[in-house]
C-alpha positions in Angstrom: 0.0 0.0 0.0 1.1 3.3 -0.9 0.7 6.4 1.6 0.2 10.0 -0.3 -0.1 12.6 2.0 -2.1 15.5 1.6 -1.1 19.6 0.9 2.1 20.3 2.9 2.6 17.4 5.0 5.4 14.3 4.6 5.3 11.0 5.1 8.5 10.1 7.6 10.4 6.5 8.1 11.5 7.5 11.9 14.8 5.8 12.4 15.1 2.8 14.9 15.8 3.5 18.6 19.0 2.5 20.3 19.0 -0.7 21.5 22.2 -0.4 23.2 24.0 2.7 24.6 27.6 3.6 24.0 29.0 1.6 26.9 27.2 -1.3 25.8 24.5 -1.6 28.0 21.4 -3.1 26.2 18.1 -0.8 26.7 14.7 -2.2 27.4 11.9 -1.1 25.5 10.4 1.6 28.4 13.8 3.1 28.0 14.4 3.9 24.7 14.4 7.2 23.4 12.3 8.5 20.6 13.9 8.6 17.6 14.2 13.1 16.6 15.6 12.3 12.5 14.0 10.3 9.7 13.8 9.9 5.9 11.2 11.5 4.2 9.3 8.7 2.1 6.4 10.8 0.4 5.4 14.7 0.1 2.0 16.3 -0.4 1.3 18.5 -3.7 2.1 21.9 -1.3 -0.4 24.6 0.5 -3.2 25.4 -1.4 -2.5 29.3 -1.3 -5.2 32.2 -1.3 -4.6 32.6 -5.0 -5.6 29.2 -6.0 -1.5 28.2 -6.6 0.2 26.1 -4.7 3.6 26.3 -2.2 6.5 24.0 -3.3 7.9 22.4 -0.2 11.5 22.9 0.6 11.5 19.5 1.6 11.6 16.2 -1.3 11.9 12.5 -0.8 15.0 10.9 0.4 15.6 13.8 2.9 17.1 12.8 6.5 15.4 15.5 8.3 15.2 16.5 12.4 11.7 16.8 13.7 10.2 17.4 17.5 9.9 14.6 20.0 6.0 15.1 19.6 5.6 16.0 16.2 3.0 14.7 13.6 1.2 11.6 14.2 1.8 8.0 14.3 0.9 5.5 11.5 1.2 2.0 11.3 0.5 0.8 7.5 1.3 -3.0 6.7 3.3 -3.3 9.8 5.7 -0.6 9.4 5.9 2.6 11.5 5.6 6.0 10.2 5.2 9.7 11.4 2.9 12.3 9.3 3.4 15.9 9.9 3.3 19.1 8.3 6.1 20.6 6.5 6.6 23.2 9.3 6.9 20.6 12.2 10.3 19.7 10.6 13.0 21.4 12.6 15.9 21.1 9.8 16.9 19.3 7.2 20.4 17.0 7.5 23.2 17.9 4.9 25.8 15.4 4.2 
């Protein structure tokens, strides 16, 4: 199933927790941090302006991007976690 999101909002592939810290101690699940970076798997066409046109995004597929500890919302579709949010819930965008 594919997931297209609406106007200015993303589709994000969180990455995985840490399971294990630095030292090597293994985390249990209650301890795990929410993961704040992702890649962007699907835009929306852009805000629907005033004028009838619509915003580009500054944001395109493939991007590893930051985003809030309680940003968007949670999906689950065929067993795989995503966030959705809107394009001005993303904190930054990751350069390599």
């Amino acid at each position: 199933m594919k997931l297209k999101p609406l106007d200015d909002r993303v589709v994000i592939k969180p990455n995985e927790a840490e399971e294990v810290t630095a030292g090597g101690i293994v985390l249990p699940d209650s301890a795990k941090e929410k993961p704040l970076m992702g890649k962007i798997v699907s835009v929306g066409s852009g805000k629907l302006l005033e004028n009838g046109t619509r915003a580009k995004l500054s944001v395109k597929k493939n991007d590893i991007v930051l985003f809030g500890k309680y940003g968007g919302s949670d999906v689950e579709v065929d067993g795989v976690e995503y966030k959705i949010m809107r394009e001005s819930e993303i904190l930054g965008i990751v350069e390599k």
